[in-house]
C-alpha positions, 0 to 999 in steps of 0.5 A, spaced: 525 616 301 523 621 306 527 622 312 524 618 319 523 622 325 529 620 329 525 618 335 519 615 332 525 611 329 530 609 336 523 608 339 521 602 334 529 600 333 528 599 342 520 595 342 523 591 336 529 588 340 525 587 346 520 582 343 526 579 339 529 577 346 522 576 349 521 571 343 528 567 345 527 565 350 521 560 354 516 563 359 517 559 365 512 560 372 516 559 379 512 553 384 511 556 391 516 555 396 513 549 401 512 551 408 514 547 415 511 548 422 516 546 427 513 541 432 518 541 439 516 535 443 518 535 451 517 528 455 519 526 462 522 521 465 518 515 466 513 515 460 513 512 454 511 513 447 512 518 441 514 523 439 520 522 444 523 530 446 526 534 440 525 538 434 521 536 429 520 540 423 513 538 419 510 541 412 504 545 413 497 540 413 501 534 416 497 529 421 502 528 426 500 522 431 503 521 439 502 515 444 504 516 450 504 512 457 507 512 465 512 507 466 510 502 472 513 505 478 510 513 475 503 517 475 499 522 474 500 522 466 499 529 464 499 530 456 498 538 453 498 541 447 500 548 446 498 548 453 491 545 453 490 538 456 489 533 451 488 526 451 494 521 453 493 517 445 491 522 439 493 527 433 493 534 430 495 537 424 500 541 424 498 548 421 502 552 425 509 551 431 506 546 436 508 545 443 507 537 445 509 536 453 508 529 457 509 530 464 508 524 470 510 524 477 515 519 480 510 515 485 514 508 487 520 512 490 524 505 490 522 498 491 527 493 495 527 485 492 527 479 496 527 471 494 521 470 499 515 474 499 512 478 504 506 475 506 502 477 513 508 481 515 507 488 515 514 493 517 515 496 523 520 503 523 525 505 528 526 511 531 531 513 528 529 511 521 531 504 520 525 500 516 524 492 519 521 487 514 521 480 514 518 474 509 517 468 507 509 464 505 506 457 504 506 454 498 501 449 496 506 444 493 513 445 496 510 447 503 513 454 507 519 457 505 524 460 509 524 466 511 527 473 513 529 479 517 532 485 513 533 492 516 534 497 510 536 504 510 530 510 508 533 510 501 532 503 500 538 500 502 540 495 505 543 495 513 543 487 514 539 482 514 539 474 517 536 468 513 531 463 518 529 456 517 522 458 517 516 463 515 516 470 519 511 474 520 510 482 522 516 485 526 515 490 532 520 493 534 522 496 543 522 503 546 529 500 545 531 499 538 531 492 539 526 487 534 523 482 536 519 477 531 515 470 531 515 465 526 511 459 523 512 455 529 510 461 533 518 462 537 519 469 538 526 471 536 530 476 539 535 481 535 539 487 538 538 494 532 545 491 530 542 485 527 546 480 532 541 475 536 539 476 543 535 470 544 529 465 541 524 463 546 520 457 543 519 453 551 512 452 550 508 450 556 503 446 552 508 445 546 502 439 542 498 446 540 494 446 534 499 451 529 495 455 525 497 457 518 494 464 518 493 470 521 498 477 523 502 475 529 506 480 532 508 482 539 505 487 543 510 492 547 508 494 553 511 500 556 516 497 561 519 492 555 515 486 556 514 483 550 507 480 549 506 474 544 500 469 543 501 462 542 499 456 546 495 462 550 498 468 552 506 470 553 509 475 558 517 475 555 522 478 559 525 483 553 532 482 556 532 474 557 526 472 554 524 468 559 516 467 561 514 472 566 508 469 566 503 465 562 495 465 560 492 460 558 484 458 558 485 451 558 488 445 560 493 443 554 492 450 551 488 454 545 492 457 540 492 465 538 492 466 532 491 475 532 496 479 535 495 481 542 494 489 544 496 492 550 491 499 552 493 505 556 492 502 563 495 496 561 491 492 560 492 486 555 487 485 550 488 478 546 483 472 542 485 465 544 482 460 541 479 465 536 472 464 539 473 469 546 476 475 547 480 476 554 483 482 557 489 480 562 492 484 567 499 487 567 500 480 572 497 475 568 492 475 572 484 474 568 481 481 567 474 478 564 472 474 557 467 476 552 465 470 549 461 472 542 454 471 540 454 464 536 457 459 538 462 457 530 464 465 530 470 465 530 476 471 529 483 472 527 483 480 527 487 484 532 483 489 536 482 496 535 483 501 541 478 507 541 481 513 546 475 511 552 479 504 552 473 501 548 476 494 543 472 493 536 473 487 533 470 483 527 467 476 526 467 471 521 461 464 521 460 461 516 453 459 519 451 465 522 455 470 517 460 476 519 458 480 525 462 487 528 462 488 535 464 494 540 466 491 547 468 496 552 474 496 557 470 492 562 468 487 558 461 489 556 458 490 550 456 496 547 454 494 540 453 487 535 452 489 528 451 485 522 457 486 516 452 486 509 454 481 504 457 476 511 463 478 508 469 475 511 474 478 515 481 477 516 484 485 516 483 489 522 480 496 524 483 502 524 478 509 527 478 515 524 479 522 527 471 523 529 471 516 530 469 513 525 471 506 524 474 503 518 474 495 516 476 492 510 473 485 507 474 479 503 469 477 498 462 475 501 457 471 498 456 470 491 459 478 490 466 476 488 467 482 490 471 486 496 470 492 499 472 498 504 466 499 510 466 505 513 462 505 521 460 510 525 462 510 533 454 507 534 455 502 527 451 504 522 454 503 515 456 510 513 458 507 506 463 502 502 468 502 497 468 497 492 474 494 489 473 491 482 477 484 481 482 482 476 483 475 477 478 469 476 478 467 483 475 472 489 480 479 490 481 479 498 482 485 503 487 481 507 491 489 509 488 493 514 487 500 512 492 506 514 489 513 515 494 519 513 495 526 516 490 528 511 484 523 512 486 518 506 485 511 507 491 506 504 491 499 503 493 492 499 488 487 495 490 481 492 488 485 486 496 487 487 494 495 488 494 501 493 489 504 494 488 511 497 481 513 498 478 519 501 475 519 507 468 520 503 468 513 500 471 516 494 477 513 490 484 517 490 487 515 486 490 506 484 497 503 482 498 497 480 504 495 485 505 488 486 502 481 484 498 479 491 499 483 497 497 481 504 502 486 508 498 493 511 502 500 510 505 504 514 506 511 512 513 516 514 512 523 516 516 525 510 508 523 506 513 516 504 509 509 504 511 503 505 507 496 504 510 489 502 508 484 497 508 478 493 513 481 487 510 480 479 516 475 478 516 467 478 516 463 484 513 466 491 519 472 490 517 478 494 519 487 495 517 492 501 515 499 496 517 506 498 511 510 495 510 517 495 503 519 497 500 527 499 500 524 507 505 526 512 504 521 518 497 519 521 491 522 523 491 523 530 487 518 532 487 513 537 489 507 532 490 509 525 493 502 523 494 496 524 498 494 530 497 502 532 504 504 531 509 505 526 514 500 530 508 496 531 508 496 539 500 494 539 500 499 544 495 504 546 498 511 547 505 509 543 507 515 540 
């Protein structure tokens, strides 16, 4: 046998025992790692729904699903999506690191709760920042319940409060501090800003008078401290003593006040007694002049509105006749009449805007089960109306009158038991679902906080005063941008 090259020989020894090891063993291929995406979720406070906030780590093609909606007291949800907005219910797919943010505003700051609902009365704040509310309602089946008179701090707590026998209605509160309140039976209570009782006058001249379930009864306060209340006709109440100054009637036995008296920049007092005549009383008690409206069912149970020339604005309701508006001038003239569209009801009183554009909230008219806003130019053409839609079988009323902020928005309650801001063009801001029914009229802080009263979600006729964050800092400054002119509810032209 011939002698191999050697290196031809090592060479087939080495291939040789590769395929040997290659041939021992099984030929396997390795699968591929699978990929996640990390979803990271960021929800505020007040929302609800998922994915909650945290880290969540998905394969890569996984549908991931979300839901998310503010809590009742929130607003503003904003949903985004690696930084675009999105809608508030949707889905994606995870084909990279994805961020999921859920952000809302805190629109109730704080809501105080009472066993009795806030009816017709709408808070008063003092000037050192003490809030004055009061309640109490009719109930159908178990007639009036009682009331009470609750002083709270501006965070919401409570300073006092006094327990009463009957229904009271709004508050006002004196240059002094001292509050006085009216109820059901019309007697007037007086109490010190400590919560103690000064006096009660219920000493009526004709005491048989015909006592009205309706209507916003707060007194009026003149710049001396007089206290001015309707009841039997019209009151002038010494604010130490309550003793009668002096009192007007338009007729023997009496007619009842069912609105609020207003007191303009001369001093002169403006009140509808008998819901048919508007009468202007001197400061003595001596008659000024009566404005008698046009037919002879039409009735009113609003407070007056003052312009800045002492000019009076006032709404009517007649069944036969339908609803009418009328400016009246400080002399007892009138300016102007114009039809309300739909014969709307009225039970809300006027507000004026800065160019004195006028604001007036309606109940349902007609076959329209529908409320709404109106807005009126200082001569009294409809400029335009803002529509609520309904929530419930029944008619949805506007019994709150509107408040005006700083900034032009409009606030108001309705038996829909929302707020509503609404822009001076007709427009609406923004809604929140706030209570059950409402029928109290907002008053608004410089700080932008809100407050309005209502009847509460809860069973029975339980109630609440709402503090609610709002862009307004104080009013428009007009003659009179809300109910009773003022937040101490003084029904006096000029009050600061």
């Amino acid at each position: 046998m011939s002698k191999k090259n050697p290196i031809l020989r090592n060479l087939i020894s080495t291939v040789f025992f590769a395929v040997l090891i290659t041939c021992g063993k099984e030929q396997t291929t390795e699968s591929p790692r699978p990929v996640f995406y990390t979803l990271t979720a960021e929800i505020d406070v007040g929302i609800e729904g998922v994915p909650r906030t945290g880290e969540y780590k998905n394969p890569a093609g996984d549908t991931v699903r979300y839901e998310y909606r503010a809590l009742e007291d929130f607003a503003d949800l904003e949903v985004t999506l690696d930084g675009e907005a999105v809608p508030a219910k949707g889905w994606f797919i995870m084909h990279r690191d994805r961020h999921l943010s859920a952000s809302c505003t805190k629109r109730v700051l704080w809501r105080y709760k009472t066993s009795q609902a806030v009816y017709y009365a709408s808070p008063a704040v003092a000037d050192d920042g003490t809030i004055v509310f009061s309640t109490g309602m009719y109930r159908n089946t178990d007639g009036w319940t009682p009331g009470g008179l609750y002083t709270l701090n501006s965070d919401g707590t409570l300073k006092w409060s006094v327990s009463h026998d009957d229904a009271l209605y709004g508050p006002a509160i004196g240059d002094d501090g001292n509050i006085y309140v009216m109820d059901r039976n019309y007697a007037v209570h007086a109490y010190s800003p400590g919560g103690s009782r000064r006096w009660t006058f219920d000493d009526f001249e004709y005491p048989s008078f015909v006592k009205r379930d309706m209507g916003q009864r707060t007194p009026a306060i003149g710049a001396d401290g007089t206290v001015y209340v309707g009841a039997d006709g019209l009151y002038a109440l010494d604010p130490v003593t309550g003793r009668p100054k002096w009192h007007f009637s338009r007729a023997r036995f009496g007619r009842e006040c069912i609105a609020s008296p207003v007191i303009g920049a001369d001093g002169t007092i403006t009140v509808v007694i008998g819901q048919d005549t508007l009468y202007a009383v001197n400061p003595d008690g001596s008659r000024r002049w009566a404005f008698g409206f046009a037919n002879e069912d039409e009735l009113s149970m609003a407070t007056p509105a003052i312009d800045a020339d002492g000019t009076l604005y006032i709404p009517t309701e007649s069944y036969r006749a339908g609803s009418n508006f009328y400016a009246v001038s400080s002399d007892g003239e009138l300016r102007w009449r114009v039809h309300l569209p739909g014969d709307r009801i009225v039970r809300a009183s006027p507000v004026i805007g800065v160019d004195g554009t006028i604001f007036l909230a309606t109940k349902a008219g007609g076959a329209d089960l529908r409320a709404r806003l109106l807005a009126l130019s200082p001569t009294g053409s409809l400029q335009w109306q803002f529509i609520i839609e309904g929530k419930h079988e029944t008619p949805d009323d506007i019994y709150s009158t509107p408040a005006i902020g700083a900034d032009g928005i409009l606030y108001f309650g309705a038996e829909t038991g929302m707020l509503y801001a609404v822009r001076t063009d007709g427009t609406l801001l923004w809604q929140h679902d706030i209570a059950a029914i409402n029928w109290s009229s907002p008053i608004i802080l410089t700080d932008g906080t809100l407050l309005i009263g209502g009847i509460d979600n809860g069973p029975g006729y339980t109630g609440y005063l709402a503090a609610v964050r709002t862009t307004s800092f104080g009013y428009a400054a007009s003659s009179w941008p809300r109910f009773h002119h003022d937040n101490r509810n003084s029904g006096r032209c000029g009050n600061p």
